[in-house]
Every structure is written in structure tokens, then in C-alpha cells.
C-alpha positions as CSV (number, residue, x, y, z in Angstrom):
1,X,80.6,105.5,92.4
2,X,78.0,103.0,91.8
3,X,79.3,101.8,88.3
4,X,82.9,101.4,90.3
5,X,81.8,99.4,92.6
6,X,79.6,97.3,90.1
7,X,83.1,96.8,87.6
8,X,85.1,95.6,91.3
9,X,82.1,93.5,91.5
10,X,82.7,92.7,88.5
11,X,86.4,91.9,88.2
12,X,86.3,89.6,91.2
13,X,83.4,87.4,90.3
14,X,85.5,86.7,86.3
15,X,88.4,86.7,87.7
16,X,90.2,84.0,85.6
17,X,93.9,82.8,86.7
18,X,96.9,83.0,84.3
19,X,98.2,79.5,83.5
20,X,101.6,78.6,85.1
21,X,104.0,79.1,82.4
22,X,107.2,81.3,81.6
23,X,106.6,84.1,79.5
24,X,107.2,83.8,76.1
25,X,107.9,85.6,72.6
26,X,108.7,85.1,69.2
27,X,111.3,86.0,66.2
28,X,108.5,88.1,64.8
29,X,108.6,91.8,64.8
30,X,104.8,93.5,65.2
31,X,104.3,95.6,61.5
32,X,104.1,98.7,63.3
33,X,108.1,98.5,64.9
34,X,108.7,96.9,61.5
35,X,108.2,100.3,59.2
36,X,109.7,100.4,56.3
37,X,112.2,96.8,57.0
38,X,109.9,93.5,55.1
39,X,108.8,90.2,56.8
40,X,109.3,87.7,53.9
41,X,109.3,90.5,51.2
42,X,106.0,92.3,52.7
43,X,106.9,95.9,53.8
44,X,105.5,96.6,57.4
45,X,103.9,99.4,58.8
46,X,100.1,99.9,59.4
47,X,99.7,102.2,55.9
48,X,101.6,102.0,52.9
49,X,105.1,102.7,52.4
50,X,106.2,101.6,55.8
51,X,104.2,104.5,57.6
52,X,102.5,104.3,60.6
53,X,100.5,107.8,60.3
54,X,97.2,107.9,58.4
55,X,97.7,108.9,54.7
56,X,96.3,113.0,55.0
57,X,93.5,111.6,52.3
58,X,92.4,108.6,54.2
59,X,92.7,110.5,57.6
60,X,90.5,114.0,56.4
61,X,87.4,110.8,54.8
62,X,87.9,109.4,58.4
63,X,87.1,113.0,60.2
64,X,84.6,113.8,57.2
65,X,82.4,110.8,58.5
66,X,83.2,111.3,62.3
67,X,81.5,114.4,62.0
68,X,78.6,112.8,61.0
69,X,78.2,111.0,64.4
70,X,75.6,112.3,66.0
71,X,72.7,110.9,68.8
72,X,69.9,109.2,67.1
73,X,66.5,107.9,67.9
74,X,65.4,104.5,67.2
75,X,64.3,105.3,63.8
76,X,68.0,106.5,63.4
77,X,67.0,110.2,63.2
78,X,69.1,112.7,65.1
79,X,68.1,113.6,68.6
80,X,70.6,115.0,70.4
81,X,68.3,114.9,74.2
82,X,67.2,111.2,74.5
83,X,69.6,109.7,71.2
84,X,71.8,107.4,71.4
85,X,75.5,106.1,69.5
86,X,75.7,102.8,69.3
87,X,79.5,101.3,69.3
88,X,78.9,97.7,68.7
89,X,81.6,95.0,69.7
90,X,81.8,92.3,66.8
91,X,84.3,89.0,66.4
92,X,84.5,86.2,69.2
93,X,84.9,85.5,72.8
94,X,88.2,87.5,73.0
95,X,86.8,90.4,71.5
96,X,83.5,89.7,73.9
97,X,85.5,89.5,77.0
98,X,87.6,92.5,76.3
99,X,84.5,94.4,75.3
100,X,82.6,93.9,78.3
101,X,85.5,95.5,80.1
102,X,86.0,98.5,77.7
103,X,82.1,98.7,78.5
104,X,82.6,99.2,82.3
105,X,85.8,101.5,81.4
106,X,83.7,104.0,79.4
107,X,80.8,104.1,82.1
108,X,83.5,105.1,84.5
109,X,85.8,107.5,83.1
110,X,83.0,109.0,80.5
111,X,79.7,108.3,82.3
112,X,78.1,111.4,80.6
113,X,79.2,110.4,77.2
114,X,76.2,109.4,74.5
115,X,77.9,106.2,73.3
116,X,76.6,103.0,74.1
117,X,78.8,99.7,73.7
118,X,76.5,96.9,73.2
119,X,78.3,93.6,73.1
120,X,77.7,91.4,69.7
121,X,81.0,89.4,69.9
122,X,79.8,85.6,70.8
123,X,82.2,82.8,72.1
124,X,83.4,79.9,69.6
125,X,82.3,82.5,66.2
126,X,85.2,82.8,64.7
127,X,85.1,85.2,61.1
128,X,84.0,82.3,59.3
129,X,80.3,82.5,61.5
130,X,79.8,86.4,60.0
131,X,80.4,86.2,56.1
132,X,76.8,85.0,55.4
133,X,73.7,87.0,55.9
134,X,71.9,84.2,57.1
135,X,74.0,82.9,60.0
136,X,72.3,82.7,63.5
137,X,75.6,85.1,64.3
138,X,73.6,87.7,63.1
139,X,70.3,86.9,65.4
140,X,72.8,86.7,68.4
141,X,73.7,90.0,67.7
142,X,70.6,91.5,67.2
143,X,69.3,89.8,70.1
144,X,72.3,92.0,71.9
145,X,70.6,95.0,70.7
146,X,66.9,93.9,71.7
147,X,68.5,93.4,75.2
148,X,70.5,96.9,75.0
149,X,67.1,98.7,73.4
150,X,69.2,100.5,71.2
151,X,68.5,99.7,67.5
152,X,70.5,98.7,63.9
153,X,70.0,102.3,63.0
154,X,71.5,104.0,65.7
155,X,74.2,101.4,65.5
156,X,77.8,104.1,63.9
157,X,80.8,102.8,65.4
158,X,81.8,99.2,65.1
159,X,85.0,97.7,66.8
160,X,85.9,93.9,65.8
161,X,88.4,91.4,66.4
162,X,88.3,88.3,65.1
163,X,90.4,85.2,64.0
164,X,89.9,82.1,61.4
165,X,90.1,78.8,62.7
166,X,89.8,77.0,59.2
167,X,92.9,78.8,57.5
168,X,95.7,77.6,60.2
169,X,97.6,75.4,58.0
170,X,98.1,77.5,54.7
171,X,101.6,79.7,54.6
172,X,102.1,83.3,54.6
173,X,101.0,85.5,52.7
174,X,98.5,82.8,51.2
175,X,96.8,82.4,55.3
176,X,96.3,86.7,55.2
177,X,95.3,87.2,51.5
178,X,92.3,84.3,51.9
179,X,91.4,86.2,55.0
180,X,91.3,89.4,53.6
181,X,88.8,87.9,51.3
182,X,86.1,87.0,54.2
183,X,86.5,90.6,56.1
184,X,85.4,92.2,52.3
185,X,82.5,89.7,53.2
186,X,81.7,90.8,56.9
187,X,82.0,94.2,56.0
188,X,79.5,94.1,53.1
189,X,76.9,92.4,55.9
190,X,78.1,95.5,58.4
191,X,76.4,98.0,55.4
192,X,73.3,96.3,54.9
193,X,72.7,95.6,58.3
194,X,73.6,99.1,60.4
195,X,72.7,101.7,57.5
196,X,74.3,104.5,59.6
197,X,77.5,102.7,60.9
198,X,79.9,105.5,60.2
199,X,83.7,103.7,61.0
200,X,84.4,100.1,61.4
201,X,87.8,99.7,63.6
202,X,89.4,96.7,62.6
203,X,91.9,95.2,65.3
204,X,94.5,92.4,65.1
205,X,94.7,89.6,67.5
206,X,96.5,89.7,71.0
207,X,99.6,87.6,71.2
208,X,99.0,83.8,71.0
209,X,102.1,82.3,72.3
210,X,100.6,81.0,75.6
211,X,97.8,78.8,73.3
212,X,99.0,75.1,73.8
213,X,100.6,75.3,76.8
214,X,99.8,72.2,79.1
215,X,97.7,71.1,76.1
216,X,95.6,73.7,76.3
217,X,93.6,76.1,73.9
218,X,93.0,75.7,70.4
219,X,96.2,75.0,68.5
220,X,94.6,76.1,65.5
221,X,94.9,79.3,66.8
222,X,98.2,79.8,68.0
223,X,101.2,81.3,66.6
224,X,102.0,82.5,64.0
225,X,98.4,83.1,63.3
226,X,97.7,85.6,65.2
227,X,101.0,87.2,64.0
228,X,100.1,86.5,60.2
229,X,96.6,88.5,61.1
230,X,97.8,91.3,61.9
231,X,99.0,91.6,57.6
232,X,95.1,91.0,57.3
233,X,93.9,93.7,58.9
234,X,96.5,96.0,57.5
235,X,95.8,95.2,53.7
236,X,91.8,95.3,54.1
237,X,92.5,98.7,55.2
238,X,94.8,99.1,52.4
239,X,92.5,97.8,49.8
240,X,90.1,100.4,50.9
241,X,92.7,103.3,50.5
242,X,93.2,101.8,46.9
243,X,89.3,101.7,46.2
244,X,89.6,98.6,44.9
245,X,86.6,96.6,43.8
246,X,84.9,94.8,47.1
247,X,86.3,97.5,49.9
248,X,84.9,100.9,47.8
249,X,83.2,103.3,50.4
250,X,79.9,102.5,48.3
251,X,79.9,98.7,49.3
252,X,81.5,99.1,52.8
253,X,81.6,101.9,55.5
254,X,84.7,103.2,56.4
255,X,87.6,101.3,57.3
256,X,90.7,102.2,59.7
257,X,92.7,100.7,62.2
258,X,91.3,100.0,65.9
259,X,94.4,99.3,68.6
260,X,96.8,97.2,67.8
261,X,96.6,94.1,69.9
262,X,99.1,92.1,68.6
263,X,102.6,92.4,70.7
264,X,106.0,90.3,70.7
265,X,104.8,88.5,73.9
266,X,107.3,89.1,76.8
267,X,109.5,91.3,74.4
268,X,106.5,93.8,73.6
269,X,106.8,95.8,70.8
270,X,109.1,99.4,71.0
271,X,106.5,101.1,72.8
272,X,106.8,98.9,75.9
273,X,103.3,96.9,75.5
274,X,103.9,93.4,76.6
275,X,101.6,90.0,76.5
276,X,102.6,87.9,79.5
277,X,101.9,84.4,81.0
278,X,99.8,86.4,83.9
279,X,97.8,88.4,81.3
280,X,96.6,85.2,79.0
281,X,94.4,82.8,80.8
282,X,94.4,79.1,81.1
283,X,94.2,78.0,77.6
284,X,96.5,80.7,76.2
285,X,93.7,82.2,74.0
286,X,91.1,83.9,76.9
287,X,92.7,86.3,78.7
288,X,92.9,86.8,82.3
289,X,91.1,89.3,84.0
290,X,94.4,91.4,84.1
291,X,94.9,91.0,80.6
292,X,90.9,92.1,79.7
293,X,91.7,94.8,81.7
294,X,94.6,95.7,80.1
295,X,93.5,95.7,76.6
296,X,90.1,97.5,77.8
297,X,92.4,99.8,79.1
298,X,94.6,100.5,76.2
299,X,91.0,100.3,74.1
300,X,89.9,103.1,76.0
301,X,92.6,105.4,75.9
302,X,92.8,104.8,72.0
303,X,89.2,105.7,71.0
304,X,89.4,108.5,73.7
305,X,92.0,110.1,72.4
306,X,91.9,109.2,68.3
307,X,90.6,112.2,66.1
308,X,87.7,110.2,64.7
309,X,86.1,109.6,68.0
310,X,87.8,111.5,71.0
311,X,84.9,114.1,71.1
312,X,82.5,111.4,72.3
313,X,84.3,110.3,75.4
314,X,84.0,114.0,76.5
């Protein structure tokens, strides 16, 4: 009762209004709805061959590592009465936003539940602030775990969602393939940093139709960028299927899909998810409180129920 009443607290005092603007969508299909039809030559679906299902290998890694997931202590050794699992939120302010709510989600509908979401994700740090070792995005985020008293070793699931401000201008596929290039990057620092980080969820971007409007947000990161990130996401996971060099299970943990947050705006995609004027706020690129709390939402019931990670939300 007393988390409840902190998150309506909580939901009233960041309550930020949607900007006044019709809804809007675009002539772009999401990859999942697309299957096995192309966008510009590329085949969609979120695996290979148009599929949307794990591929059986892939999926029986994925629950091979999940069961690995266990409580530990500071020192990152297993202690099932006092340990902790630490689900760290990575990317920028979206990702922050949206975390913080998926935070106060998981304290109320799995308050006995080990995990811990500590929130890493910093405003203006776009991908570009997390390829390099040395970048104060780092101390930010260990200064989220100092706060959290939870440590880098206890540190096993990772959720991030992210988006590159510098590679707006450059066409598809050329935009995706040079940011595929940086996550291989991010995800290197992710192994050397959190030793026992188990599976990194990799998300797209929510819609970004709404950026611009009144002559607000950053233009940079409007559409079809967000669109164009979603084929990102889906070959770094891909790569890591194919064990290529730079994404083997040896350099980087293990890689899968998170929820999908990008959706055809108004349209939504052909499971009925929709990104409207009332869930993006002013600027088109934070969303309002009712769309945090929609992705939080749709967060929650994803790791709750996925067969790497449902067991922990019980």
C-alpha cells in the first residue's frame, strides 16, 4: 500500500502534458507486422527469415543463462537470503523516464521479487556517450549503483534503449549498419564492466512522429530514425545468432530482444499498440506521464511473462 501511494505521488508531481497536436503516423510498417514482406529489399521480422519466434538454438542459450540468475552478494557470490539481482536501465532520458516507472510497476505488482532496477539511463546521452570506456556516462552510472548499494557484480540483467543523434542524415540501411557498429561497442563495455550480466534486452525507440511539432524536440531525432532503429536492434541480435566476429558470446553477454517500442503512431501496429499525441510530451521525444506509464506497463508485462525472466517477478 505504501509503494502505491508513493507511485500516485509520484505520477502527479511528473505529470507532463501531451502537446496539442493531432495524432499522427507514417507509411512505415513496424518489422514485426512486416514478416516475411521487405522494407527497401530488407526482409522484416525480429529473427531471420521473416520470423518473429526465437530460433529454438538462440532461445534454449537464452534459458541456459537465465538459469544462471541467481541473488548475489556484493562480491557477486550467490546468497539466496540477503542477495540481490540487479536489472540495470541503460540509454537516455526516454529510457530513464520509462524506467523509473517500470521501477515503481515492479515494487507494486512483484514487491517480494529479488530484482532490483537501478536506473543508469542519463538525459542528453545518446549511444554515442557509452562506446568508450572512459566516458563520465560510465561514472553516472556507477554513481546510480553507489546510491542503489547494489554493486557491478550483482549487476545480470540489462535493459537499454537508446538512439544516435550524430547519424540522422545518412540513408537506410547505411544510418542502421553504422549503428550496429557502436552497440558491438557498448556491449563489449557492458562485459567488462558487470562480469555477471547474464542478458542484455536491447529495445527499439518509441514512435517519433510528434518530435518537431510547434518547433519542438530534437529534429535530429525524429522520423524515420526512430523507425530505421528498430533494423539496428534487429541485426545486432542477428549478428550475435550468426557469431560473427565483434557480437560472439565470448566478447559480449547475451543478446535478445526487450519490448518493442516502436509502433505506427496513431495506426499502431496489428496488435493494437498505438503512440498518440496524449502519450508523447511537449517536444515529441519525452513522453507524457501516460505514455511512461504505458510503456512501463507494457515493460512489465513483457519481462513478467518472457521465459528468460518470468520466474523472477514471482
Amino acid at each position: 500500500m505504501r509503494a502505491f501511494t508513493f507511485f500516485i505521488l509520484q505520477l502527479s508531481f511528473f505529470l507532463i502534458y501531451a502537446q496539442p497536436c493531432d495524432d499522427r503516423n507514417t507509411e512505415y510498417i513496424p518489422i514485426a507486422d512486416l514478416g516475411s514482406s521487405t522494407f527497401q529489399e530488407y526482409q522484416g521480422g525480429l529473427y531471420p527469415n521473416g520470423s518473429n519466434a526465437i530460433p529454438m538454438q538462440h532461445f534454449q542459450e537464452g534459458l541456459s543463462v537465465a538459469s544462471h540468475i541467481k541473488p548475489l552478494n556484493a562480491e557477486g557470490k550467490e546468497d539466496s537470503i540477503s542477495g540481490k539481482i540487479g536489472f540495470l536501465i541503460l540509454g537516455y532520458s526516454t529510457a530513464a523516464m520509462t524506467g523509473r516507472f517500470f521501477r515503481d510497476v515492479v515494487a507494486i505488482k512483484s514487491p517480494d521479487t529479488k530484482l532490483q532496477v537501478v536506473i543508469g539511463a542519463q538525459g542528453g546521452r545518446d549511444i554515442n556517450s557509452m562506446t568508450d570506456s572512459l566516458s563520465s556516462y560510465w561514472d553516472g552510472v556507477d554513481s546510480a549503483l553507489h546510491s542503489n548499494t547494489i554493486t557491478a557484480a550483482q549487476i545480470q540483467l540489462i535493459w537499454i534503449s537508446t538512439g544516435d543523434i550524430l547519424t540522422y542524415s545518412l540513408p537506410f540501411p547505411q544510418q542502421s549498419l553504422q549503428q550496429v557498429d557502436k552497440y558491438a561497442l557498448v556491449l563489449k563495455q557492458i562485459k567488462l564492466q558487470y562480469p555477471n550480466a547474464r542478458i542484455v534486452f536491447l529495445s527499439d525507440r518509441p514512435f517519433a512522429g510528434y518530435i518537431g511539432v510547434n518547433g519542438m524536440g530534437p529534429k535530429e531525432l525524429a522520423e524515420p530514425t526512430a523507425y530505421f532503429h528498430s533494423w539496428t536492434v534487429k541485426w545486432v541480435i542477428e549478428h550475435q545468432m550468426n557469431n560473427d566476429a565483434g557480437f560472439t558470446k565470448e566478447e559480449i553477454p547475451f543478446i535478445d530482444w526487450g519490448p518493442t517500442l516502436w509502433t505506427n503512431g496513431s495506426k499502431g501496429d496489428k496488435q493494437g499498440y498505438t503512440w498518440n499525441c496524449d502519450d508523447a510530451g511537449k517536444g515529441g521525444i519525452h513522453a507524457s506521464s501516460k505514455g511512461r506509464m504505458k510503456e512501463a506497463t507494457r515493460m512489465y508485462v513483457y519481462f513478467s511473462n518472457h521465459p528468460y525472466t518470468e520466474q523472477l517477478f514471482k
